[in-house]
C-alpha positions in Angstrom: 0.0 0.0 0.0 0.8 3.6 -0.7 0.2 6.9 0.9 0.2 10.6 -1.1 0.5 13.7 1.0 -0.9 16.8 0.0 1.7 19.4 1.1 1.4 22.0 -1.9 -0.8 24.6 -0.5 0.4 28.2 0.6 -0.9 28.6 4.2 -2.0 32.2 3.6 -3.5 31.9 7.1 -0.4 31.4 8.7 1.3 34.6 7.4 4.4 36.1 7.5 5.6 32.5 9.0 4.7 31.0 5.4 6.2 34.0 3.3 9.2 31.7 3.1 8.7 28.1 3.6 5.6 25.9 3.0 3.6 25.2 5.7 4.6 21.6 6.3 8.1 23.0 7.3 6.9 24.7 10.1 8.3 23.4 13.2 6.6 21.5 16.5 8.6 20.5 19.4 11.5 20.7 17.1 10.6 19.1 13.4 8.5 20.1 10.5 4.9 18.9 10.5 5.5 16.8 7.6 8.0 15.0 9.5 5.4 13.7 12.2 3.5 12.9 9.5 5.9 11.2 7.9 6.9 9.4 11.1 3.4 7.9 11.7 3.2 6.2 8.4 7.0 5.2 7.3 6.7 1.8 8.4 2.8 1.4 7.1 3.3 1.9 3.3 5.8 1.2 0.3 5.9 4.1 -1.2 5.3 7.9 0.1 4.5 10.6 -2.7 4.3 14.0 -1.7 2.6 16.5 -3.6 4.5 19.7 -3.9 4.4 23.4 -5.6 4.2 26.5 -3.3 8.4 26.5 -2.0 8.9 22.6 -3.2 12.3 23.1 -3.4 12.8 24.4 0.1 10.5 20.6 1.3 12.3 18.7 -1.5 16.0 20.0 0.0 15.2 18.7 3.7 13.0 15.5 2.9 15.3 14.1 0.0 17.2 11.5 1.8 14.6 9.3 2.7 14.3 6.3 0.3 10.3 6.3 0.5 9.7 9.5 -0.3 9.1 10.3 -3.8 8.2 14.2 -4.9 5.4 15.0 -7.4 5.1 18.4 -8.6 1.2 19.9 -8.8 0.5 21.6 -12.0 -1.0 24.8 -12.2 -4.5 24.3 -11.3 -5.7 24.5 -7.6 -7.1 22.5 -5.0 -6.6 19.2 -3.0 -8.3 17.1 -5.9 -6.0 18.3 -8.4 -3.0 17.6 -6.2 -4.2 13.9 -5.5 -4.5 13.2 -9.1 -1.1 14.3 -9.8 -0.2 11.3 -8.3 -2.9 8.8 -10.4 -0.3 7.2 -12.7 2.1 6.1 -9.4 -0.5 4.8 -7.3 -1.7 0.8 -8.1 -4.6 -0.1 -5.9 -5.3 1.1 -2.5 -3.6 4.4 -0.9 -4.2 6.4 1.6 -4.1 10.3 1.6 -3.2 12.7 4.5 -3.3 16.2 4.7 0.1 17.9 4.7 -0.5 20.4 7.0 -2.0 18.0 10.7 -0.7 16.6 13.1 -2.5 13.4 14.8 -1.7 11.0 17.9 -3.6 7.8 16.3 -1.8 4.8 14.7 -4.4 4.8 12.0 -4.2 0.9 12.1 -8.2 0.8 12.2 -8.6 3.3 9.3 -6.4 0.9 7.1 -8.6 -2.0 7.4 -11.2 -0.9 5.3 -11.3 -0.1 1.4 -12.7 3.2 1.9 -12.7 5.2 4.8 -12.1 8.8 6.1 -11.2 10.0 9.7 -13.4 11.9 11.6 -12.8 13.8 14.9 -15.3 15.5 17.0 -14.6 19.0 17.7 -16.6 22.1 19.4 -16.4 24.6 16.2 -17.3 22.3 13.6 -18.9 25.5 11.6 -15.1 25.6 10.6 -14.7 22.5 8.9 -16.1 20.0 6.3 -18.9 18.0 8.9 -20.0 14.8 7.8 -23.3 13.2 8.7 -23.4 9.3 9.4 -25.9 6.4 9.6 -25.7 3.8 12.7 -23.7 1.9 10.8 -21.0 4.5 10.6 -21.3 4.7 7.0 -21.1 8.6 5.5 -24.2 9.6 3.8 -23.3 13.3 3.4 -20.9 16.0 3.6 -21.1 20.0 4.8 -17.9 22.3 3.5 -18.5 24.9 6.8 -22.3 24.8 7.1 -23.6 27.9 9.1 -25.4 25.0 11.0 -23.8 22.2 11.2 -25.9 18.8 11.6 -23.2 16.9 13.3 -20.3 17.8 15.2 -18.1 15.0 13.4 -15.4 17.2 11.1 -13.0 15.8 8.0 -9.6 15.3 10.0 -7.7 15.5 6.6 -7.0 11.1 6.0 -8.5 9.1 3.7 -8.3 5.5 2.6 -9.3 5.1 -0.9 -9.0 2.6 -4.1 -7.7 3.9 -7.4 -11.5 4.7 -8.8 -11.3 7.6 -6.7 -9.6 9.5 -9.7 -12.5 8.3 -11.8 -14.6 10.6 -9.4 -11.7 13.2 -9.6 -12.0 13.7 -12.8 -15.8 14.1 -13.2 -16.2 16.7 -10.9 -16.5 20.3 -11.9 -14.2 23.6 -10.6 -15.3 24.5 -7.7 -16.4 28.5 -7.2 -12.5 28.5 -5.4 -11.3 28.3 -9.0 -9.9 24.5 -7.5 -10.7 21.3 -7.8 -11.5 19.7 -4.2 -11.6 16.0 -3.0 -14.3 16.6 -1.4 -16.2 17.4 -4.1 -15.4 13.7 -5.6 -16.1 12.1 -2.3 -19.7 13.6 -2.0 -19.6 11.7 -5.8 -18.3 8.5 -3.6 -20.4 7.9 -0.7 -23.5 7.9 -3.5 -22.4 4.7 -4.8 -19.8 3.1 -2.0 -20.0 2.3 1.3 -17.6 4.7 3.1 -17.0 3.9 7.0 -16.1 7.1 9.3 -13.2 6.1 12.1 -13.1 8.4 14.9 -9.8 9.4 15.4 -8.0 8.3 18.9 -6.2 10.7 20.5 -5.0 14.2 20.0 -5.1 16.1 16.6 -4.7 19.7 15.4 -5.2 21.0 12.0 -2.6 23.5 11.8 -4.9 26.4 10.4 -3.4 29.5 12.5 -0.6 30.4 14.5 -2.2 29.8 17.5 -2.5 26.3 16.3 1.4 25.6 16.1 1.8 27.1 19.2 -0.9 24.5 21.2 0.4 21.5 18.8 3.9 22.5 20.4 2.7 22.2 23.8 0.6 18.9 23.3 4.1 17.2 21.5 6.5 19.2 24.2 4.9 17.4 26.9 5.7 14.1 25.3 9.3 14.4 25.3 11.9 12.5 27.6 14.7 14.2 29.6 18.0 14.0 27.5 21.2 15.8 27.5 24.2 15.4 25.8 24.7 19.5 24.9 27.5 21.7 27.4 26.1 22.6 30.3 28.0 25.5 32.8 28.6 26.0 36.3 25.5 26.9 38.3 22.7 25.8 35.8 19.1 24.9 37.1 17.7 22.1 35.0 13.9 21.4 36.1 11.2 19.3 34.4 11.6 17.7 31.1 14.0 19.2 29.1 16.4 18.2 25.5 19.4 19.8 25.3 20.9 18.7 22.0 24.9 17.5 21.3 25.9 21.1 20.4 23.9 23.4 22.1 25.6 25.5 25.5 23.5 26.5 28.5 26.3 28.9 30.0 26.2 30.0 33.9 23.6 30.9 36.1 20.7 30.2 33.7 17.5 28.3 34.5 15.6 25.9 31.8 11.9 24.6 32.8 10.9 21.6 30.9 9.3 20.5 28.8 11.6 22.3 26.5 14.1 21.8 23.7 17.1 23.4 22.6 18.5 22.3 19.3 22.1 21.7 17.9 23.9 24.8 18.1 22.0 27.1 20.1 23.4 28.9 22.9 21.6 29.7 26.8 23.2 32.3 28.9 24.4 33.4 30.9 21.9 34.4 33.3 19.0 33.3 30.7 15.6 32.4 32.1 14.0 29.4 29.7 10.2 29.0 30.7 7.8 26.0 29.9 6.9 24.8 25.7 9.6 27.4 24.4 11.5 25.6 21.6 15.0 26.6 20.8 15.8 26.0 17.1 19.4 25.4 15.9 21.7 27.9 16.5 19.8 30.3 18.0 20.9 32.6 20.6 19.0 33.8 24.5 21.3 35.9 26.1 22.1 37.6 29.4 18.8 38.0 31.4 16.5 37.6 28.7 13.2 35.5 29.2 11.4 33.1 26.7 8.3 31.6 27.6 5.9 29.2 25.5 7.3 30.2 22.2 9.1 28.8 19.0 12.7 30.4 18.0 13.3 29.5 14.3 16.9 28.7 13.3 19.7 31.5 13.5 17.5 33.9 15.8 19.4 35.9 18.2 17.6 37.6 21.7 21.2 38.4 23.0 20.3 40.7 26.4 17.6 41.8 28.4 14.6 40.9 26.4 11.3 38.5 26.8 9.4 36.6 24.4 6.2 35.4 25.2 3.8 33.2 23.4 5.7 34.0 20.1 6.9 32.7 17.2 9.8 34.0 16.0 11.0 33.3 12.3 14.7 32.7 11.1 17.4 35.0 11.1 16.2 37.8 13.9 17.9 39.9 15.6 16.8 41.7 19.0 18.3 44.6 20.5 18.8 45.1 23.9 15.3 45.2 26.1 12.5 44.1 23.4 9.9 43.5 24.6 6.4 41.5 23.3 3.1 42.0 25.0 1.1 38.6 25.8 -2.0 39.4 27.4 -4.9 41.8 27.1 -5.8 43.8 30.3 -9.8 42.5 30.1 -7.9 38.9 29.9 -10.2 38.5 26.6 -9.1 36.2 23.9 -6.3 38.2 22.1 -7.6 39.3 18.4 -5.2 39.0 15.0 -5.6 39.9 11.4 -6.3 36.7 9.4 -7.2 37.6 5.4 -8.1 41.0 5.9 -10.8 39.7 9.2 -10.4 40.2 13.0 -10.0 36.9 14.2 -10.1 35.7 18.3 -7.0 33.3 18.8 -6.3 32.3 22.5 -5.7 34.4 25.8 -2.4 34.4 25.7 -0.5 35.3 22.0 2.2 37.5 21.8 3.9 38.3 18.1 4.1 37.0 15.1 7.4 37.0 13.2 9.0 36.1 9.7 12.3 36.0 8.9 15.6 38.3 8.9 13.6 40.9 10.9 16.0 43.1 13.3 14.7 45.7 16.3 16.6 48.3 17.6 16.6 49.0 21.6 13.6 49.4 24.0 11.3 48.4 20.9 7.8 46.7 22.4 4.8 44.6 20.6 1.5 44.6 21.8 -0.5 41.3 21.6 -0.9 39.7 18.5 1.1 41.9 16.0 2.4 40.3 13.3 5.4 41.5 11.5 6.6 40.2 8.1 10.2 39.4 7.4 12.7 41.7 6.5 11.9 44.4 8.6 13.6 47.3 10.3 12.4 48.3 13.6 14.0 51.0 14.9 14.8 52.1 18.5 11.9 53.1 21.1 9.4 52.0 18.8 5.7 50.6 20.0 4.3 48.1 17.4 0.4 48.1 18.1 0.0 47.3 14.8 0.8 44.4 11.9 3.8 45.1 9.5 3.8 44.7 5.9 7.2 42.8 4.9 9.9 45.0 3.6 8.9 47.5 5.8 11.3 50.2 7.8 9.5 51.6 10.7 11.2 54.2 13.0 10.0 57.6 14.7 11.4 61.0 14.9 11.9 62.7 18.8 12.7 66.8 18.8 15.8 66.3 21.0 15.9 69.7 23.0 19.4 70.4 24.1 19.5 74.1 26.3 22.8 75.2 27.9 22.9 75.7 31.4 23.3 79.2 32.7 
């Protein structure tokens, strides 16, 4: 049996993290989501195709030494449907198909005894998803794409197992109003003339829509992790709770790292650097003296050298803090915090600070209020207060009137 995984989509939600890496790259507790994904099914399948197009080269690059994997590039139509039939002339009886962009605890041993099947999870917000209605015999008799009022509160988790006639239905279906053309479409087509079984899903799972989303996925795999390390560690450090410190990485004197946490090959604590619960230290990154990071993700080559905190953040690669920066976590009337999403005011959780891409720098004493997101390659200069998102590219700075009087 094989599997296809759709990982060619943009992740416009997911802005300014996506700007410049697909969103299966992003990281959880320390490896892309395609990785766990990849993970789960290595051992299940012969053969792994991965659908590719929005920065394949960048998934391609990282993925291309494992001897499964084999990388198909989506042409230039849209949608899921055309990205599974991209894979029709590799794939000889059954497959399965999993959404590039979740993550899921379950084995899917149950899904795989069955010709056709799709997961289903039960959720509180299933307004957001594709909700499927079934019999008493768990057979699917009908699909809702994000029905105002939802008739069941059992959502598409994103994996299928299906037979090759599935690209029959594929290719009989119409373009959507999206301008794409969507399995889902071609399943409604199925469950008319098969009998499709739904399998509630066992465990946890996330689709990994926003990026709130990465951030709770982190914590749910963070606290899964066992104590190891093998990186330097100082005089004087205070290791509590669960915590990987990788070969490579330095915590240097007089810091303090609360598990669960990782810290990746070349990154470097200290001294006198506070790490706090779910914060994830990519490789070669950089905390420095006296700064805090708490519950966040620090993409590779980041620096926070002194005097700073990070809260609830996700940082992207190639950052650079100056001294005392500062992001805002919390509201004052402890309501959920609010971000741009596609042009709407969306509520994420209570607790989100910013939003970063890449190769942004800040000057000193520079602060960001709750939920800000700032797109990569940004200036921000000194004594700035970011209330507001930041188009990429962007140089932001304000003028004082320095008054300078001599003294009588």
């Amino acid at each position: 049996m094989d599997a296809v995984i759709l990982a060619a989509g943009k992740g416009e939600r997911l802005r300014p993290l996506t700007e410049n890496r697909p969103k299966p790259l992003l990281p959880i507790a320390g490896k892309p989501i395609l990785e766990h994904i990849i993970e789960k099914i290595y051992d299940k399948v012969d053969n792994i195709y991965v659908v590719v197009k929005y920065k394949r080269e960048k998934i391609i690059e990282h993925f291309n030494n494992y001897d499964k994997i084999v990388f198909l590039n989506q042409g230039d139509l849209e949608g899921t449907g055309e990205a599974l039939l991209t894979a029709e002339n590799y794939i000889s009886d059954e497959f399965i198909v999993i959404n590039g962009d979740i993550v899921f605890e379950d084995s899917l041993d149950e899904i795989l005894n069955y010709d056709y099947a799709i997961a289903v999870k039960k959720v509180n917000n299933p307004e957001n998803f594709g909700v499927f209605l079934v019999d008493e015999k768990n057979n699917i008799i009908d699909l809702e794409e994000k029905p105002k009022f939802p008739k069941s509160n059992l959502i598409n988790a994103g994996i299928y197992k299906l037979k090759r006639d599935i690209f029959k239905y594929l290719k009989e279906i119409p373009i959507s109003e999206r301008g794409e053309k969507e399995l889902t479409d071609a399943i409604k087509l199925l469950i008319k003339e098969k009998e499709v079984k739904a399998i509630e899903l066992k465990g946890y799972w996330n689709d990994i829509g926003y990026p709130w989303s990465l951030l709770e996925a982190n914590k749910y795999f963070l606290d899964k992790i066992e104590t190891k390390i093998d990186g330097e560690i100082e005089e004087n450090v205070v290791i509590k709770g669960k915590v990987i410190i990788e070969k490579g990485a330095k915590i240097r004197a007089n810091s303090v790292i609360e598990g669960p946490a990782i810290i990746k090959s070349g990154a470097i604590v200290g001294p006198l650097a506070y790490i706090r619960p779910y914060t994830v230290l990519m490789e070669n990154t950089f905390v420095g003296n006296s700064s805090e990071v708490k519950g966040s993700i620090i993409m590779r080559n980041t620096k926070i050298p002194h005097l700073s905190y990070v809260g609830d953040s996700i940082i992207g690669e190639n950052c650079n803090f100056g001294c005392n920066t500062i992001t805002a976590n919390l509201r004052f009337d402890n309501k959920p915090v609010k971000v741009n999403i596609k042009g709407k005011r969306v509520e994420s959780v209570r607790k989100l600070g910013v939003i970063m891409g890449d190769n942004v720098k800040t000057g000193v004493q520079v602060s960001f209020m709750p939920g800000v997101k700032v797109g990569s390659n940004c200036w921000i200069g000194a004594n700035c207060l970011i209330d507001r998102d930041v188009e990429k590219n962007s140089f932001i700075y304000k003028k004082d009137s320095l008054i300078i009087k001599k003294l009588q």
